[in-house]
KOLLO-990958 format. One record per residue: x, y, z of N, C-alpha, C in turn. Coordinates in nm, 3 decimals, decimal comma, m for minus. Atoms other than C-alpha are relative to their C-alpha. Example, Ala and Ser with C-alpha at 12.3 -4.5 7.8 and 13.67 -1.06 7.14 Angstrom:
2
ATOM/0,089/m0,119/0,000/1,230/m0,450/0,780/0,090/0,120/0,000
ATOM/m0,082/m0,119/m0,006/1,367/m0,106/0,714/m0,077/0,109/0,073
! end
This chain:
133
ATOM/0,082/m0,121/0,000/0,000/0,000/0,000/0,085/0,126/0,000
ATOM/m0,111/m0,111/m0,042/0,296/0,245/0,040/m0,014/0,094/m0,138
ATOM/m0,023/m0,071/0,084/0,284/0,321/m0,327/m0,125/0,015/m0,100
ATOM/0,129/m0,073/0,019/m0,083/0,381/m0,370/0,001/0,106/0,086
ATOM/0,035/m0,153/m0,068/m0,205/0,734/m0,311/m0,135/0,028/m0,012
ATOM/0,103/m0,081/0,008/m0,439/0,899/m0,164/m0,135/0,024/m0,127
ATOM/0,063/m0,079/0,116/m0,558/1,070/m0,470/m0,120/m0,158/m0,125
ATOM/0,037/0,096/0,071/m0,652/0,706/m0,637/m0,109/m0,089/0,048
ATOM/0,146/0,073/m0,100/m0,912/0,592/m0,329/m0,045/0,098/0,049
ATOM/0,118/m0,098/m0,070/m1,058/0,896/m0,210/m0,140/m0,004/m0,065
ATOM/0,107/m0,084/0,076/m1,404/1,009/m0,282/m0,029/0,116/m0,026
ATOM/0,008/m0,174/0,020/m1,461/1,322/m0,468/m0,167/0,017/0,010
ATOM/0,197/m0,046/m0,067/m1,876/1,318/m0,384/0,014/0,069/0,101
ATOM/0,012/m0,034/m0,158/m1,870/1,545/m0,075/m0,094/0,091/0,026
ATOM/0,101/m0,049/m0,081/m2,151/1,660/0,098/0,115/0,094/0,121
ATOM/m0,064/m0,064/m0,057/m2,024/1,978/0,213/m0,142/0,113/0,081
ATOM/0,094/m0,143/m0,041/m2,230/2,322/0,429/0,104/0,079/0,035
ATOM/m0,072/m0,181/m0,077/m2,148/2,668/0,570/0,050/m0,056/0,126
ATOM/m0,007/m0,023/m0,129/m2,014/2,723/0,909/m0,155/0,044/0,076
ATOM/0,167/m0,044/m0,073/m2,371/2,882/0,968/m0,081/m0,092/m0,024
ATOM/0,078/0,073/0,032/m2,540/2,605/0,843/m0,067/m0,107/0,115
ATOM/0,073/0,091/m0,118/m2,816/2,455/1,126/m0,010/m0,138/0,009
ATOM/m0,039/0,172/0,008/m2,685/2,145/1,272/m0,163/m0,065/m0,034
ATOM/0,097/0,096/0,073/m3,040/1,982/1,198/0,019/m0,035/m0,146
ATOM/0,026/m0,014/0,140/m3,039/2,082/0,838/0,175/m0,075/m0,084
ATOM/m0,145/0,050/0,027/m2,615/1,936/0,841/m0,071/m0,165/0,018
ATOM/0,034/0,124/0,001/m2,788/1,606/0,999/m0,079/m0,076/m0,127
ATOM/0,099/0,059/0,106/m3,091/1,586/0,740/0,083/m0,012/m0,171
ATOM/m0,091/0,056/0,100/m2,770/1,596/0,460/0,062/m0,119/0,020
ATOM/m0,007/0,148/m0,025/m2,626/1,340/0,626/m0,080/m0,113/m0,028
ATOM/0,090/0,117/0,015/m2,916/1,123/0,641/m0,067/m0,019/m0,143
ATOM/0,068/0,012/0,136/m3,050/1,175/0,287/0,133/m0,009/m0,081
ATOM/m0,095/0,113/0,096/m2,691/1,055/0,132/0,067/m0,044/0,072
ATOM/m0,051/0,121/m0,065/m2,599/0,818/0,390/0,113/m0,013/0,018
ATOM/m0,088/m0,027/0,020/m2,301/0,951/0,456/0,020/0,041/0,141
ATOM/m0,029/0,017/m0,142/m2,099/0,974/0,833/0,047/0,108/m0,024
ATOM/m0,089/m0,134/m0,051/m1,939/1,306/0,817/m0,082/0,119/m0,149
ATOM/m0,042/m0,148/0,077/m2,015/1,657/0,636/0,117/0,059/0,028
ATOM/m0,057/m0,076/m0,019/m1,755/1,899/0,565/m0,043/0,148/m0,048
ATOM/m0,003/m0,120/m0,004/m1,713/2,234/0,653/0,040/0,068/m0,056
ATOM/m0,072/m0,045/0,045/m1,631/2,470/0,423/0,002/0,201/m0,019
ATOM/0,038/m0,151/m0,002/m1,597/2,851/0,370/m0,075/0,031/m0,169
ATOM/0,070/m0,023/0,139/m1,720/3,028/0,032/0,130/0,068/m0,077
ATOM/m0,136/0,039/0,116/m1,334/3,006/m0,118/m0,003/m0,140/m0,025
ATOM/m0,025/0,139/m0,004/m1,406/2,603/m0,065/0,128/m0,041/0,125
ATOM/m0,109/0,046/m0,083/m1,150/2,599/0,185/m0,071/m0,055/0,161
ATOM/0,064/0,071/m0,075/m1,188/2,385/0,467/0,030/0,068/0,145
ATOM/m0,043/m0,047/m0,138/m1,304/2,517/0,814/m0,011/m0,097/0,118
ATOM/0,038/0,073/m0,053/m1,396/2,212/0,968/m0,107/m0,143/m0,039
ATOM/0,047/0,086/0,035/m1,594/1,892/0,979/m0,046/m0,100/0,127
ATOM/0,068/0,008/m0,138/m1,898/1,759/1,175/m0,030/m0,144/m0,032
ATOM/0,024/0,143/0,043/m1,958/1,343/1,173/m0,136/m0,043/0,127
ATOM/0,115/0,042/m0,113/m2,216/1,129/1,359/0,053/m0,026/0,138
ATOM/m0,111/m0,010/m0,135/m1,942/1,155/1,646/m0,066/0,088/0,089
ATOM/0,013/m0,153/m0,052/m2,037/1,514/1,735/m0,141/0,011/0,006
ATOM/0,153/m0,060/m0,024/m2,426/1,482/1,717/m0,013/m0,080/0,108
ATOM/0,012/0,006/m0,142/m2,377/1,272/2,020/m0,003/0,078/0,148
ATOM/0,001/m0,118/m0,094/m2,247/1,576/2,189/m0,117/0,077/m0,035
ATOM/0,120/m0,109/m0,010/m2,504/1,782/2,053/m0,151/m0,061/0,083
ATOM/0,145/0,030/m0,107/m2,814/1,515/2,164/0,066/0,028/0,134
ATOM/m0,062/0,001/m0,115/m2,597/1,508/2,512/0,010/0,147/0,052
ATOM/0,019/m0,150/m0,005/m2,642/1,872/2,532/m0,084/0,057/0,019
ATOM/0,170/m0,046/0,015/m3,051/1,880/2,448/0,017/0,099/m0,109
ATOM/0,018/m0,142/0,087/m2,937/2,156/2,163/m0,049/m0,073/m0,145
ATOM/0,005/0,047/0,146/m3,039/1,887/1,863/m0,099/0,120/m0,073
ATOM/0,048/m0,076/0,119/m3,304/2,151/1,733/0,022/0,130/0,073
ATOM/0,003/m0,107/m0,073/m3,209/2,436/1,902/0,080/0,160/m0,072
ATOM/m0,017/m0,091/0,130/m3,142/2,634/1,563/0,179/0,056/0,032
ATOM/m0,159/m0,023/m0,025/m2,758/2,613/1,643/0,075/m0,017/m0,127
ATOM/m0,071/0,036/0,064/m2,517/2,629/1,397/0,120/m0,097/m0,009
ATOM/m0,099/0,148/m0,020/m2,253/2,338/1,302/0,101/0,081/0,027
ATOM/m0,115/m0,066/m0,081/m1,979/2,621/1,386/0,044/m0,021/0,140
ATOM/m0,072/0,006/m0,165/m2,009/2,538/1,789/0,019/m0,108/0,013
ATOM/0,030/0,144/m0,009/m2,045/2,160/1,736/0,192/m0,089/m0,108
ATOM/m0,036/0,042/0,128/m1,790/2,126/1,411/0,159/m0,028/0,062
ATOM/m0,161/0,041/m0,026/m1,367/1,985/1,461/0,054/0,116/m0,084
ATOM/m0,106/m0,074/0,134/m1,163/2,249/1,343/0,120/m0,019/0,001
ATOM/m0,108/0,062/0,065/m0,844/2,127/1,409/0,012/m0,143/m0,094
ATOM/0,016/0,126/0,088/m0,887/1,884/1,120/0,138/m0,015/m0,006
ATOM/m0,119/0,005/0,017/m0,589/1,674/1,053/m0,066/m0,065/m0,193
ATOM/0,072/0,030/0,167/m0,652/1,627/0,644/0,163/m0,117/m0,061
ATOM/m0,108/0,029/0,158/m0,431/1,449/0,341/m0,020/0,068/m0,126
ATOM/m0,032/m0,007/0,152/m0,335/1,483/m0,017/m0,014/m0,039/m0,043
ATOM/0,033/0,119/0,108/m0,401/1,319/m0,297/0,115/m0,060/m0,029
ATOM/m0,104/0,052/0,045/m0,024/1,285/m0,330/0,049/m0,084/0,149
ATOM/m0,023/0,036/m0,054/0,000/1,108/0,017/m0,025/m0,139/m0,036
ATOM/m0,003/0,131/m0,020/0,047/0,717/0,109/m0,121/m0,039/0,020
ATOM/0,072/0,026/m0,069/m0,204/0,553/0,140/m0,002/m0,077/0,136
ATOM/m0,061/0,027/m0,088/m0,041/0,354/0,402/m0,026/0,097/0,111
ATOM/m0,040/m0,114/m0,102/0,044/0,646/0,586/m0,124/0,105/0,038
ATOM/0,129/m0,077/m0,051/m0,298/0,805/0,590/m0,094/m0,132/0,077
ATOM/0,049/0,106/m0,053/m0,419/0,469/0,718/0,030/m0,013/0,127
ATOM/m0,087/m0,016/m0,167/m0,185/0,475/0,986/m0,034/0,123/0,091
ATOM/m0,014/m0,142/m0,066/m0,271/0,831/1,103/m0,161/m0,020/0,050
ATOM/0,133/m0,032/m0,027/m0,658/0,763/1,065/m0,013/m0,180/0,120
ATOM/m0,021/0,072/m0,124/m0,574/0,421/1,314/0,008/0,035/0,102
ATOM/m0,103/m0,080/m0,104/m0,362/0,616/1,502/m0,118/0,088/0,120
ATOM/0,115/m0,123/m0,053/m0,650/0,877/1,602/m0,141/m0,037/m0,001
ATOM/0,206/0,048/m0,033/m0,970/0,666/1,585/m0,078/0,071/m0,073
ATOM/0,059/m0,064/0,057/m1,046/0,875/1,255/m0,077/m0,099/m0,119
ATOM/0,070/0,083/0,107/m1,321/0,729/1,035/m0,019/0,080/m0,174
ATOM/m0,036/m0,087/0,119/m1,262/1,017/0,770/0,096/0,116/0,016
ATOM/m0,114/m0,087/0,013/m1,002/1,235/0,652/m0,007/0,092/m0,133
ATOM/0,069/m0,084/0,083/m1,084/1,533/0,455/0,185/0,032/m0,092
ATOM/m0,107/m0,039/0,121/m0,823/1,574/0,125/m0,032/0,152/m0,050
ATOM/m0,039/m0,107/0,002/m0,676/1,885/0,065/0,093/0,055/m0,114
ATOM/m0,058/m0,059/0,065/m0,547/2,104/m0,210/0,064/0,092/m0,004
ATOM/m0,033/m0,076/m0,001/m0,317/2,352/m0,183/m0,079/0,161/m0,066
ATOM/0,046/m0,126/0,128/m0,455/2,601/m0,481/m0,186/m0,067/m0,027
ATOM/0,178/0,016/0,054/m0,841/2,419/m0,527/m0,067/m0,049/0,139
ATOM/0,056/m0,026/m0,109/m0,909/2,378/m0,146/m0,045/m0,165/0,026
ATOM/0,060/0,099/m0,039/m1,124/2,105/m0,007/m0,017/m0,105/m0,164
ATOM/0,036/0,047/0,115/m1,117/1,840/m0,298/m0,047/m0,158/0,008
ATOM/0,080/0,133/0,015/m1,228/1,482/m0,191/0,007/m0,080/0,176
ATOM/m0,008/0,082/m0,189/m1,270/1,295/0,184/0,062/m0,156/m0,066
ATOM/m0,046/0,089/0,015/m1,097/0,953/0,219/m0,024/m0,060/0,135
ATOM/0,114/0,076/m0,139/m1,319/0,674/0,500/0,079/m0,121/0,014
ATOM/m0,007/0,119/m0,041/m1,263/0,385/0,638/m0,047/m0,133/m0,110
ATOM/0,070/0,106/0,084/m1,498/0,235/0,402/0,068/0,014/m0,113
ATOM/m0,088/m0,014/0,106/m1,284/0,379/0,129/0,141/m0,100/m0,018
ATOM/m0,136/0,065/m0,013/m0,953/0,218/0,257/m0,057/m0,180/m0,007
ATOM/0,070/0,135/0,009/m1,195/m0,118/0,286/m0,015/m0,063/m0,122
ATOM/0,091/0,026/0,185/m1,322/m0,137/m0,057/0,135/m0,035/m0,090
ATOM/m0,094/0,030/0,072/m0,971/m0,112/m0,161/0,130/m0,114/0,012
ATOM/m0,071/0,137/m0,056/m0,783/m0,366/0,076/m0,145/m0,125/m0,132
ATOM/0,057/0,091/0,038/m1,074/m0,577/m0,096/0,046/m0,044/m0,119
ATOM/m0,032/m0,022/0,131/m1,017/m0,507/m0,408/0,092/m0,057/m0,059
ATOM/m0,151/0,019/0,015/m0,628/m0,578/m0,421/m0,019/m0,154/0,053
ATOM/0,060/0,189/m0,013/m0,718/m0,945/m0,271/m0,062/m0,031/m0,039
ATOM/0,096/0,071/0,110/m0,996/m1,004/m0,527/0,083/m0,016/m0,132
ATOM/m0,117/m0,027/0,171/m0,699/m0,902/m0,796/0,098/m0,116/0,036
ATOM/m0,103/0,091/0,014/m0,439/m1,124/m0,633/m0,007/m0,094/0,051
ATOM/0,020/0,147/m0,033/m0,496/m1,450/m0,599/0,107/m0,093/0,065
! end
């Protein structure tokens, strides 16, 4: 896996919102494309953060689920992200490392450009043992 990248298993589909965007209305994206994390982004595309079904635990645990809050008080902003030109290895290891089930890919010059999951890194361990017999 060392000399697969990033850039070749991510997904570029991303269900992204605002910082202002009302955590309900972040959940009801979630739930209508079945998808464990939104990201956060500004209106350059650049990434300010990113809210998963992690963080709506804190929010039910709080009582604020409709409480017209925005995903700004709820959302991770120290994200730790990749590249498309990273390991995949090595983003595997980092998202082990930290108990991360997604890792938001990053462009220098085009900003937020594709997330990379658990289920992503799955599909592709599969994959590579359905190829080599």
């Amino acid at each position: 896996m060392d000399d697969i990248f990033v850039g070749r298993v991510m997904s570029d589909s991303l269900h992204t919102v605002r910082p202002d965007t009302l955590v309900e209305d972040a959940a009801q994206v979630m739930l209508d494309n079945d998808v464990g994390s939104v990201v956060v982004v500004d209106d350059d595309n650049r990434l300010a953060g990113i809210l998963t079904r992690t963080d709506f635990v804190t929010i039910v645990s709080e009582s604020h689920p409709k409480a017209e809050t925005s995903v700004s008080r709820y959302m991770t902003t120290d994200v730790v992200t990749a590249s498309a030109q990273d390991s995949v290895q090595d983003v595997a290891d980092t998202m082990l490392a930290e108990g991360f089930h997604h890792m938001p890919v990053v462009d220098d010059d085009e900003g937020l450009i594709g997330m990379i999951t658990t289920t992503d890194l799955a599909a592709y361990i599969a994959q590579v043992r359905t190829s080599n017999p």
